[in-house]
C-alpha distance (Angstrom), angle and dihedral (degrees) to the residues before:
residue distance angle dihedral
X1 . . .
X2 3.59 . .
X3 3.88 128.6 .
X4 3.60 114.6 -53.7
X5 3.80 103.3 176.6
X6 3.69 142.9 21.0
X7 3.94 108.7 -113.1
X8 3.63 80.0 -178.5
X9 3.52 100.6 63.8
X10 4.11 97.7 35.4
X11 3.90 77.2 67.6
X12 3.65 98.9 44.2
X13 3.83 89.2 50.1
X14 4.24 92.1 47.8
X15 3.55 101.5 39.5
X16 3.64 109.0 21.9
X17 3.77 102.6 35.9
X18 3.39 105.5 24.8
X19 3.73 93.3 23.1
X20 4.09 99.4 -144.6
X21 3.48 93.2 -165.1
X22 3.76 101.2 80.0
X23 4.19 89.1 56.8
X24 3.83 74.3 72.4
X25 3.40 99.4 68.2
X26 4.06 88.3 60.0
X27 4.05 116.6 98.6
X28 4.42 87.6 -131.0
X29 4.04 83.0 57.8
X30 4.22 107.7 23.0
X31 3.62 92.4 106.2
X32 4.25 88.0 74.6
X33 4.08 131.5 74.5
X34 4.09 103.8 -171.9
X35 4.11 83.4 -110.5
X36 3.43 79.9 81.6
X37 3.94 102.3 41.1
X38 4.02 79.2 53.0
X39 4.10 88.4 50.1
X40 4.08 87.6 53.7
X41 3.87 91.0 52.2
X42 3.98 92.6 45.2
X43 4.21 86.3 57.1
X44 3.57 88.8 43.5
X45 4.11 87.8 63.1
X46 3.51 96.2 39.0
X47 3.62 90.5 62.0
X48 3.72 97.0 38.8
X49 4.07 80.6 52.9
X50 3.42 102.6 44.5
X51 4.24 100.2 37.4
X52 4.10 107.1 8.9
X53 3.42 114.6 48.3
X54 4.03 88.8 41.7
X55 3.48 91.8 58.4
X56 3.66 111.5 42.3
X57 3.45 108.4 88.0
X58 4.17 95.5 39.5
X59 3.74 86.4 50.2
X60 3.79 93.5 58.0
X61 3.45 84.7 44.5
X62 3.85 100.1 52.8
X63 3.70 102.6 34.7
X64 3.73 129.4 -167.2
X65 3.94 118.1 -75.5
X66 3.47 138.1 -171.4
X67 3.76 111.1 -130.3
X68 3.78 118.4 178.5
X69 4.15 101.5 -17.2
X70 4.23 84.0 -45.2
X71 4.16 129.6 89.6
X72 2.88 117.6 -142.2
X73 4.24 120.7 -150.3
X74 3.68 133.2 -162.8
X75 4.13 110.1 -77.9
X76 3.84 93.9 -119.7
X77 3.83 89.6 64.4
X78 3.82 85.4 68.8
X79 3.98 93.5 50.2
X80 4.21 92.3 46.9
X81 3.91 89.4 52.6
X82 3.94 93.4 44.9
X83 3.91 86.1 42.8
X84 3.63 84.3 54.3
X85 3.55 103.6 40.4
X86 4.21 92.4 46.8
X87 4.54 83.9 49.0
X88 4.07 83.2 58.7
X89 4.11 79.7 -127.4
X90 3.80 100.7 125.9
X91 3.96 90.0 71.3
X92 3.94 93.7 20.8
X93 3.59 96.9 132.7
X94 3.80 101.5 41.0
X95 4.00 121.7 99.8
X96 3.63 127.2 -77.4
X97 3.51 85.7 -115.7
X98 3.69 89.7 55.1
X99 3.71 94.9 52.3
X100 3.72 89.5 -99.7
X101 4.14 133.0 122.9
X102 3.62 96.3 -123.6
X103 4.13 87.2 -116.7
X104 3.80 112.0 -171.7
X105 4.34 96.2 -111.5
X106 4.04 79.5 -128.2
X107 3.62 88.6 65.3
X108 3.96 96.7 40.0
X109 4.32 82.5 46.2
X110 3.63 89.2 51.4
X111 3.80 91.8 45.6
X112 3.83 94.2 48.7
X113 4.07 88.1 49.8
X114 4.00 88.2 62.2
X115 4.01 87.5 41.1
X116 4.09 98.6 39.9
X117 4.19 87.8 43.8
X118 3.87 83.2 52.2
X119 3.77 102.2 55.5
X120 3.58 113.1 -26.0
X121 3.60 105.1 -165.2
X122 3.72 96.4 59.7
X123 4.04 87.3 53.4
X124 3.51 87.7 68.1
X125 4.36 96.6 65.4
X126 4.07 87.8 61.4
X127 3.68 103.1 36.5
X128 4.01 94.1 53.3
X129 3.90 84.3 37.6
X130 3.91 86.4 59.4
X131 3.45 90.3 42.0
X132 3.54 107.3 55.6
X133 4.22 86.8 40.3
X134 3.70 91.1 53.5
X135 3.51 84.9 47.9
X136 3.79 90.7 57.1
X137 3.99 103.2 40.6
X138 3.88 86.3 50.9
X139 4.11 100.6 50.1
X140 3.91 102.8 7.7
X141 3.61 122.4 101.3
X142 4.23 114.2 -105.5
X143 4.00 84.5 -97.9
X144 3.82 95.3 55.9
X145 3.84 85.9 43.9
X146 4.23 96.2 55.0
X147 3.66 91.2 34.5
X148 4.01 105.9 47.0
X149 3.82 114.8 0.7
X150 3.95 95.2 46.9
X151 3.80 86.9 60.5
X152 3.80 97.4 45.4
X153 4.06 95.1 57.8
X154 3.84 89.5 52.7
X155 3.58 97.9 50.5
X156 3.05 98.8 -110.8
X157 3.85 104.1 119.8
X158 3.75 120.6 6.1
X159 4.03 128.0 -145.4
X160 3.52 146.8 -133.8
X161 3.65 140.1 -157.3
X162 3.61 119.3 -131.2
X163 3.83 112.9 -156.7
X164 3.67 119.4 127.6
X165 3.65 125.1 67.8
X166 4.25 130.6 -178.8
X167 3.73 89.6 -94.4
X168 3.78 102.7 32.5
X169 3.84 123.4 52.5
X170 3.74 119.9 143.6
X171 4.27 88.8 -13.4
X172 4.15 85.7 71.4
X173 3.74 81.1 168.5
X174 3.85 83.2 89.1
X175 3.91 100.4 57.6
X176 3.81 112.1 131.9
X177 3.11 100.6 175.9
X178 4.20 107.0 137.9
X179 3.73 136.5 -123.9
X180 3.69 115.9 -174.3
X181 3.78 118.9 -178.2
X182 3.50 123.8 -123.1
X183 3.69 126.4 -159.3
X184 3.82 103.6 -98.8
X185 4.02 90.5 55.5
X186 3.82 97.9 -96.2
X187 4.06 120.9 107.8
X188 3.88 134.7 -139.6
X189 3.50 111.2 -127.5
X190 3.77 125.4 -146.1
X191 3.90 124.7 -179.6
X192 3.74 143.1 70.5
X193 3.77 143.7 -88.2
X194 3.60 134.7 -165.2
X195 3.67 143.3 -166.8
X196 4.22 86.7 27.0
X197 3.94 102.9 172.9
X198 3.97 110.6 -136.8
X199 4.09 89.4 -3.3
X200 3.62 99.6 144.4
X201 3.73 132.5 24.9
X202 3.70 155.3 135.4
X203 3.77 101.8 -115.5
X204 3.60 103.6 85.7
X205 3.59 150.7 24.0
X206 3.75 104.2 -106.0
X207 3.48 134.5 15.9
X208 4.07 106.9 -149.1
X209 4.21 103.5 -155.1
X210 3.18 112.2 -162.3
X211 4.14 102.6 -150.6
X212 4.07 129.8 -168.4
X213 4.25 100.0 -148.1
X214 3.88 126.8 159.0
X215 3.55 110.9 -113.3
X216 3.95 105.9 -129.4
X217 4.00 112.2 -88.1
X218 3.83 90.3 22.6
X219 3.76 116.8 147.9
X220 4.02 111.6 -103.6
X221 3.78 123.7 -96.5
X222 3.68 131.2 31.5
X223 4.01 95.1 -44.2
X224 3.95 84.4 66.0
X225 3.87 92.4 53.2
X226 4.10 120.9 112.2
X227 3.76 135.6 -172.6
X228 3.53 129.1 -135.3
X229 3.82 145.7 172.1
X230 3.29 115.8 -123.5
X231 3.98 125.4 177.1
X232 2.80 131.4 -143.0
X233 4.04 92.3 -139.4
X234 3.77 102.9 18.2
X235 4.21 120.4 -162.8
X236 3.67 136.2 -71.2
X237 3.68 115.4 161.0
X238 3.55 101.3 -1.0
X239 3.66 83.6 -62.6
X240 4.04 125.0 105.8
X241 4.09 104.6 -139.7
X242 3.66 107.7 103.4
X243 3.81 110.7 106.1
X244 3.82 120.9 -110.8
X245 3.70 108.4 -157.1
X246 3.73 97.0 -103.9
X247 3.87 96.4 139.2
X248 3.83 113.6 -175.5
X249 3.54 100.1 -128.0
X250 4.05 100.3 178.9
X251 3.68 146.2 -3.8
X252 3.68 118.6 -140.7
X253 3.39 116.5 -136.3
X254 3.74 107.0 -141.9
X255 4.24 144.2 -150.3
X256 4.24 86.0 -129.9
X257 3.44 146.7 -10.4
X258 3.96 82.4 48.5
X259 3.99 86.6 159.7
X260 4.03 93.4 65.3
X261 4.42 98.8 70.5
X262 3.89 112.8 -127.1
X263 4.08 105.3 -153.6
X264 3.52 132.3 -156.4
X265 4.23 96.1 -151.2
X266 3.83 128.0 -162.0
X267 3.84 114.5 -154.5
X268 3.49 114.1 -163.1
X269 3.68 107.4 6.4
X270 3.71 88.7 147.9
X271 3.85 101.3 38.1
X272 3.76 87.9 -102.5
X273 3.62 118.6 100.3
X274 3.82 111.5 127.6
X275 4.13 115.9 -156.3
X276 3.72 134.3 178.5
X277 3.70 120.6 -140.6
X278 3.80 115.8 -123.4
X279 4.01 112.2 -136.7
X280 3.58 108.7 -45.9
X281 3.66 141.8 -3.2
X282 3.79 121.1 -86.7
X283 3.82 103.8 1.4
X284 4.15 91.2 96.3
X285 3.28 93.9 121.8
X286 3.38 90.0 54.5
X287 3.58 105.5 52.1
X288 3.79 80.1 40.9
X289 3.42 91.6 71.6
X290 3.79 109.2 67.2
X291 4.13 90.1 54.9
X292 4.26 75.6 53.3
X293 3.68 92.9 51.1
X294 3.65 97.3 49.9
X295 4.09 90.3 41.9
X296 3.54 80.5 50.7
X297 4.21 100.1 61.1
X298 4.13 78.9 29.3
X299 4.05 87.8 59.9
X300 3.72 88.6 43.6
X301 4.01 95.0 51.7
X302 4.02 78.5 50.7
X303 3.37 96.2 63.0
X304 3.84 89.6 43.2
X305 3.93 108.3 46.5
X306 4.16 92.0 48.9
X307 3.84 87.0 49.2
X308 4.01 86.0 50.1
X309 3.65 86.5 48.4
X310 4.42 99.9 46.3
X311 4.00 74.6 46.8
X312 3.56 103.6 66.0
X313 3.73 89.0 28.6
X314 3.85 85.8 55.2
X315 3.69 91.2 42.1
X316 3.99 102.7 54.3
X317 4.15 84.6 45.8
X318 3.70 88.7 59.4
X319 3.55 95.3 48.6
X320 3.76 90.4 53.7
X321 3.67 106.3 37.6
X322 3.78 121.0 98.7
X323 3.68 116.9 -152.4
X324 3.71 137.6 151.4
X325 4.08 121.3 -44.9
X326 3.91 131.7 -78.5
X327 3.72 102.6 -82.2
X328 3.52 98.5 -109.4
X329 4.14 92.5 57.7
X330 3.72 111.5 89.8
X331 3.74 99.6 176.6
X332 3.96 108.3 106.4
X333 3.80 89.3 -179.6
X334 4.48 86.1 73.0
X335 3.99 121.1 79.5
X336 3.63 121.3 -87.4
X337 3.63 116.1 -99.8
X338 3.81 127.7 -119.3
X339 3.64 108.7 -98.2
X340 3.85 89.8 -115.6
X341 3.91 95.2 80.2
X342 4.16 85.7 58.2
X343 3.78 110.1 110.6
X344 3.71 94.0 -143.9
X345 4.30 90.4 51.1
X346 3.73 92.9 38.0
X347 4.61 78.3 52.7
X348 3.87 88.2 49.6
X349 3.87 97.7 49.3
X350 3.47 95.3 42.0
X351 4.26 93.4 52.2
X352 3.68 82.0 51.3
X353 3.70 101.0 46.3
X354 4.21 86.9 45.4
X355 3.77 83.1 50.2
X356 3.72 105.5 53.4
X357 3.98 97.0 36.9
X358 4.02 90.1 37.9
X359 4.05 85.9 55.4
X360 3.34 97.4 37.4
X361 4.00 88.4 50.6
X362 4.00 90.3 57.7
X363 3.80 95.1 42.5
X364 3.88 89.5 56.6
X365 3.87 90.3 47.8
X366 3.92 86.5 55.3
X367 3.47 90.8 50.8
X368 3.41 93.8 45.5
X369 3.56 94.4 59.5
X370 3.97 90.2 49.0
X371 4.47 86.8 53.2
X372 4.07 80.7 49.9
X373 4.27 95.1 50.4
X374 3.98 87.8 42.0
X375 4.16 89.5 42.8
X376 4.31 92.5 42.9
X377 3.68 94.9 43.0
X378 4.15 117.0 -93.7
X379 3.71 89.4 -115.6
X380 3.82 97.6 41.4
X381 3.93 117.8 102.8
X382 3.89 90.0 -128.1
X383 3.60 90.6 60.8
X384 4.58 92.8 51.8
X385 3.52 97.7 80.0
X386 3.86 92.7 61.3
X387 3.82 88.5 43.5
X388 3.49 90.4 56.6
X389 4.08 97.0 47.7
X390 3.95 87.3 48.2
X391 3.74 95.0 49.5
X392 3.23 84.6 49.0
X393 4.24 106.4 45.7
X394 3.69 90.5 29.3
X395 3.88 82.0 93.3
X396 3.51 96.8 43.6
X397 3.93 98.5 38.4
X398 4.17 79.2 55.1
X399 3.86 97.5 52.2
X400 3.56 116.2 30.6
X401 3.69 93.2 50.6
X402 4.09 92.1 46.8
X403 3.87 88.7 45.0
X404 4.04 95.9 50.7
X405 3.08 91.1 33.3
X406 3.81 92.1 70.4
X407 3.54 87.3 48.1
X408 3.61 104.1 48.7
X409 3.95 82.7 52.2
X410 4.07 93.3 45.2
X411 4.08 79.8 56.8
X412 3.64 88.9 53.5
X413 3.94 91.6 50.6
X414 4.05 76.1 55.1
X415 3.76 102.9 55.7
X416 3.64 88.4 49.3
X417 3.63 92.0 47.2
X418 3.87 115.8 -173.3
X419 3.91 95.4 -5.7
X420 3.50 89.0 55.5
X421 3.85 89.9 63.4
X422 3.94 83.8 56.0
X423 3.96 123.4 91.7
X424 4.07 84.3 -125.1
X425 3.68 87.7 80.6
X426 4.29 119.4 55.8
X427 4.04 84.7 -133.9
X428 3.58 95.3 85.3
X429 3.76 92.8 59.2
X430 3.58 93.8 38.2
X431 3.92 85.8 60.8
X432 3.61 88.9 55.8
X433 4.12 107.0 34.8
X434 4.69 74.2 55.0
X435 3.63 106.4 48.7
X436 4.25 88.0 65.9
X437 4.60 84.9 59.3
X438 3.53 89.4 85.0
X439 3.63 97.1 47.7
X440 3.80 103.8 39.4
X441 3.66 112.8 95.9
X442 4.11 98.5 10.0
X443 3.63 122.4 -19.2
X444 4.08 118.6 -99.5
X445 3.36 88.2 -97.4
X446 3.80 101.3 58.2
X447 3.85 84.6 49.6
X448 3.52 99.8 49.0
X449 4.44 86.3 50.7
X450 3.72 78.1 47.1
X451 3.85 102.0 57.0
X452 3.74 97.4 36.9
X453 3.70 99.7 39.3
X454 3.48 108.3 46.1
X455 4.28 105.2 0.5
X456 3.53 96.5 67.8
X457 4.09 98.8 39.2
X458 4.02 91.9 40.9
X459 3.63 104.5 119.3
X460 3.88 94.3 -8.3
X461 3.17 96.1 -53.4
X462 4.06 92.7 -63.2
X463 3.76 84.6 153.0
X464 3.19 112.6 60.9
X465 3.83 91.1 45.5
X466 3.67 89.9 56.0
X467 3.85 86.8 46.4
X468 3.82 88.2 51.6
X469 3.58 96.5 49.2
X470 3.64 93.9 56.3
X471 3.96 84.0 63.1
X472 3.47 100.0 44.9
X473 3.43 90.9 54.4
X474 4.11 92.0 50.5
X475 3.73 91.1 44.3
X476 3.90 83.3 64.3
X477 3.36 99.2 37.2
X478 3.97 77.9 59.1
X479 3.22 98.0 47.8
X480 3.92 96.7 72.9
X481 3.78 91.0 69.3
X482 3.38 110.6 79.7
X483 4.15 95.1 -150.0
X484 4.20 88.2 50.1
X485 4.28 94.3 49.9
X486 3.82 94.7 89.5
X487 3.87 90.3 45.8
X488 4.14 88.5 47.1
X489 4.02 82.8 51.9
X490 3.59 94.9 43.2
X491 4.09 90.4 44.5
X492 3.81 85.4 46.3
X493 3.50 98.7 50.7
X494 3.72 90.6 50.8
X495 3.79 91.6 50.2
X496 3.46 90.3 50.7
X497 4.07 94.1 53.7
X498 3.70 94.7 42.5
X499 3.69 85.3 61.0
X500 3.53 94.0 56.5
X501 3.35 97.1 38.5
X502 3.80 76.7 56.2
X503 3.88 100.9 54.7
X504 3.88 90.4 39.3
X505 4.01 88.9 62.5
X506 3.90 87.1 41.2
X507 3.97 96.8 60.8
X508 4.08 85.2 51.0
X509 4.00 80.4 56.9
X510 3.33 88.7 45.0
X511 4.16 89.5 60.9
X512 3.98 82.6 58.2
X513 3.93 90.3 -117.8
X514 3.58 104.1 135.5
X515 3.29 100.1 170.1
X516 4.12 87.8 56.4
X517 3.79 84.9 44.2
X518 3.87 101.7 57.6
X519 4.05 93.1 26.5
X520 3.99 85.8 118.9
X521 3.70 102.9 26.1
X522 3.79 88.1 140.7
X523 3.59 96.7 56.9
X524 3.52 87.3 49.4
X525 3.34 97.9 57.1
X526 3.12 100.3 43.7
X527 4.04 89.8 50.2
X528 4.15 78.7 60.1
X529 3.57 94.5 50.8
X530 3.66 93.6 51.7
X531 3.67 94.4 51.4
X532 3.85 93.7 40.9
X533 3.74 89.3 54.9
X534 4.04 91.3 47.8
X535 3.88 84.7 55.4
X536 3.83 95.1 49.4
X537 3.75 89.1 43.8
X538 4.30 93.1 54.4
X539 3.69 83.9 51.1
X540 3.83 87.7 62.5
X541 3.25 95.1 43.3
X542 3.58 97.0 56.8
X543 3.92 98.6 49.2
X544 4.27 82.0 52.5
X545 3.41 91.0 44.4
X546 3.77 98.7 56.7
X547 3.87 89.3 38.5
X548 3.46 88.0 58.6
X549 4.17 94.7 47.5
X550 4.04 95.3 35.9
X551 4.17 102.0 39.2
X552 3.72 125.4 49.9
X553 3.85 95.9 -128.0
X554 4.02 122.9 -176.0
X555 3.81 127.2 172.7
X556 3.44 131.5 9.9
X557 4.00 87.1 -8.1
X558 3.77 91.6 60.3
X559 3.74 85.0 46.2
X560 3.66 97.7 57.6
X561 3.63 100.4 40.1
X562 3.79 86.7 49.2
X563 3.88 87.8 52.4
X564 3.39 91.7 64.5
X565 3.79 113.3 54.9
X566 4.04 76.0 49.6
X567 3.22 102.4 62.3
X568 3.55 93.7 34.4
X569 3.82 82.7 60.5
X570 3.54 89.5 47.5
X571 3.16 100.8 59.8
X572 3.77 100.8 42.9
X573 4.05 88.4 59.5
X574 3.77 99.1 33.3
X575 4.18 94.4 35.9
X576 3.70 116.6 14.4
X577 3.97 93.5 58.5
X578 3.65 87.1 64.2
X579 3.95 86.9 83.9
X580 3.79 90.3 76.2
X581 3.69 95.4 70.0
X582 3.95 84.6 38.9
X583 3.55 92.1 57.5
X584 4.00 95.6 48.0
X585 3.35 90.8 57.4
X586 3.36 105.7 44.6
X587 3.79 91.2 53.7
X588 3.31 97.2 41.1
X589 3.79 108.2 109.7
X590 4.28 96.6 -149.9
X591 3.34 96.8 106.8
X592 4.34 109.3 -164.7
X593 3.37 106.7 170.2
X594 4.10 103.7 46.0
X595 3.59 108.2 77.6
X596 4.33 106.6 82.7
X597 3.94 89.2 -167.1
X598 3.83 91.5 69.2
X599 3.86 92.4 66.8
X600 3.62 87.9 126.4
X601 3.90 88.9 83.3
X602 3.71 85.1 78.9
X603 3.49 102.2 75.7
């Protein structure tokens, strides 16, 4: 299979841009030198070469299916998460204490970009199985720790988060699902869950779900909401091998990512599903959402590693494919030209190259912020200002990424033309194993409500003036090159209209119409997205640019750093100026889509 990633840039973006190396110099991280962080990444491709790659295409092929109560997965699943499990990577990043390595998340991000370009499906067994263990070892009691989460990081078992139900999807004010409690402090559990990623399968011993239920007599809505683990063998004996009641009830059979299983579970079917509360009663949801946030930048990295992968795919096709003559040749009687040295191609692989290293850029800032809080001290006032810019991009690092990301890979699909619609070419499944990015982990729409209702009022709207302040202060870091100033301006101007934009939508808040207020939340956010994108993208181009002035580059170095400032450029004339029709929508006060009496429109 062809390139799917650019090892290059992953170390441009950690050491250059972001420069990894001083996270060394905290006590949380001393025990690294980046010849190590570059050892991590080297396992991480000799497992994607050796298991993922392999398998991707056969696993699509030969999906999941649920024979006799059991699913059954593709073998090679079982060799990544032993592969995994015998690296130490599934709980990489977690505390010594934990059982972790106390991994920068950049360097875990970077490694799952390698893994996720690889085979993407099969990324998605250890990242919720981290997850949900993280989950555990940071509110579970020291027995749920030793008896579930110590098993998960190893490999061991794997885990599975168990949100959704038929009735309750994003609104997970409506779970029913039921705790009782039983006498010796644990609770039977009776409900069902659907759509549960990697919630039933043949690879390891256990499965630990980790499900949100109401315990009985709790108040309605979210405060109401518990979290539990429930196995799905539980212990007798010191052994794990007596049944739980977790009946696979369904398999969905899915547009992509068809080797990952997505399970419709039954809890309780027989009166006899045992679950152990997680800290305290009633704050599930809570303690729910950190596994959410880091699915969240996970989902993002999603969208971004399979549009790295359609790009290089889509990038070694146009170097090889003969078709027609540039326009201005006339002579039929000369070779066709590779479809490279078309305009309109050389347009589609550059939106897709500013896509996947412009996302990729603003996923790494996110979890650079997140190595900074876990370096400073979570509960340290040094350590607020990045919680309150990833609380705040966590949404938009999630979304714009998934959303472009189906569109840089749709413009793959396009440079292939009709043999890219074939399964003789990876960019058909690609185009299916995206689309899911901009559902997983709350639709774009719940995000974009998300960001403009409550991440940019939070705290009076201390975040986004931290946010902004970051780029100000890159716009005049830019502005001491004399090739960068006109992207600084442009950047500046943008800022400065986004803010606007900003307080015009806040005075319709103001009028305590909410439904006027978040009418175009998507548009909004992905007005944001563009802009944070354009910011991440004139930090690039300043680290190239001063490589270029300071260091006598030739080759393949020249090449890259001159890559960069253009598709920087690129996207700030082919992407940024989409903001203008952003704005003049946003502030325009003819309002379409407000008034629920008109639903005769829809006919």
């Amino acid at each position: 299979m062809t390139q799917q990633y650019s090892r290059r840039n992953l170390d441009f973006m950690l050491k250059e841009v972001l420069q990894i190396a001083e996270l060394t110099k905290y006590p949380f991280f001393q025990d690294y030198t980046p010849d190590m962080f570059d050892m991590v990444l080297d396992t991480s491709e000799e497992i994607a070469e050796k298991i993922l790659r392999n398998a991707y295409s056969d696993a699509d092929r030969n999906q999941p299916q649920l024979v006799n109560g059991q699913v059954k997965v593709h073998p090679a699943v079982k060799d990544y998460i032993k592969a995994m499990g015998d690296a130490g990577m599934i709980g990489a990043t977690f505390s010594y204490e934990n059982g972790g390595q106390q991994l920068p998340t950049m360097v875990e991000a970077a490694t799952e970009m390698i893994r996720g370009a690889a085979n993407n499906a099969f990324v998605m067994f250890t990242g919720l199985t981290a997850g949900s263990a993280n989950l555990i070892f940071t509110f579970g009691s020291a027995e749920l720790k030793e008896k579930f989460a110590s098993r998960m990081i190893t490999g061991e078992w794997t885990g599975s988060m168990c949100l959704t139900e038929p009735q309750a999807g994003s609104s997970l004010s409506d779970v029913i699902t039921t705790a009782k409690p039983q006498s010796d402090g644990t609770f039977k559990i009776k409900g069902q869950k659907v759509f549960i990623s990697a919630g039933d399968h043949d690879i390891a011993d256990n499965i630990i779900h980790l499900v949100l239920a109401r315990i009985e007599g709790a108040p309605l809505g979210t405060k109401g909401i518990s979290l539990f683990v429930v196995p799905k063998f539980r212990e007798e004996n010191g052994s794990f091998t007596v049944d739980n009641d977790v009946i696979s009830t369904g398999i969905y059979h899915k547009m992509g990512q068809k080797a990952t299983p997505a399970m419709h579970l039954t809890f309780g079917d027989k009166d006899n599903t045992i679950g152990y509360l997680v800290g305290e009663a009633n704050k599930g949801l809570n303690y729910m959402f950190q596994l959410m946030n880091e699915a969240r930048l996970g989902v993002g990295m999603g969208g971004t590693y399979i549009a790295s992968a359609a790009y290089y795919a889509s990038l070694e096709y146009a170097k090889e494919r003969p078709q027609g003559r540039k326009l201005k040749n006339k002579n039929l009687e000369e070779e066709q030209t590779y479809i490279i040295n078309h305009p309109d191609v050389k347009r589609m692989l550059l939106f897709q190259k500013a896509v996947v290293e412009g996302s990729l850029g603003l996923l790494l800032e996110c979890y650079h912020w997140q190595d900074m809080i876990h370096a400073l001290g979570k509960t340290s006032e040094e350590s607020k200002p990045y919680q309150l810019m990833l609380d705040l991009m966590t949404t938009v690092a999630k979304t714009y990424p998934a959303e472009m990301g189906i569109k840089a890979v749709n413009e793959g699909l396009q440079v292939f033309g009709g043999y890219g619609y074939t399964e003789d070419f990876p960019l058909e499944q690609m185009a299916r194993d995206v689309r899911i990015m901009s559902i997983y982990e709350g639709t774009t729409g719940i995000h974009s409500l998300n960001l403009l209702g409550r991440g940019i009022t939070m705290n009076n709207g201390k975040a986004p003036q931290l946010l902004f302040n970051e780029i100000t202060q890159t716009i005049q870091q830019a502005n001491t090159y004399d090739d960068l100033k006109p992207y600084a301006e442009k950047l500046e101007k943008e800022l400065g209209r986004l803010q606007k934009v900003t307080m015009y939508l806040l005075s319709n808040a103001a009028k305590g119409d909410n439904e006027v207020f978040l009418a175009d939340a998507n548009l909004y956010m992905e007005f944001f997205g563009i802009v944070s994108v354009a910011w991440v993208w004139l930090k690039q181009g300043i680290v190239a640019k001063k490589a270029l002035i300071t260091q006598n580059h030739e080759g393949s170095e020249l090449a890259f750093y001159e890559s960069k400032i253009h598709t920087m450029k690129f996207f700030y004339h082919y992407e940024l100026i989409k903001t203008l029709t952003l704005a003049t929508r946003l502030t325009d006060p003819t309002l379409l889509t407000v008034d629920s009496e008109k639903q005769q429109v829809f006919q």
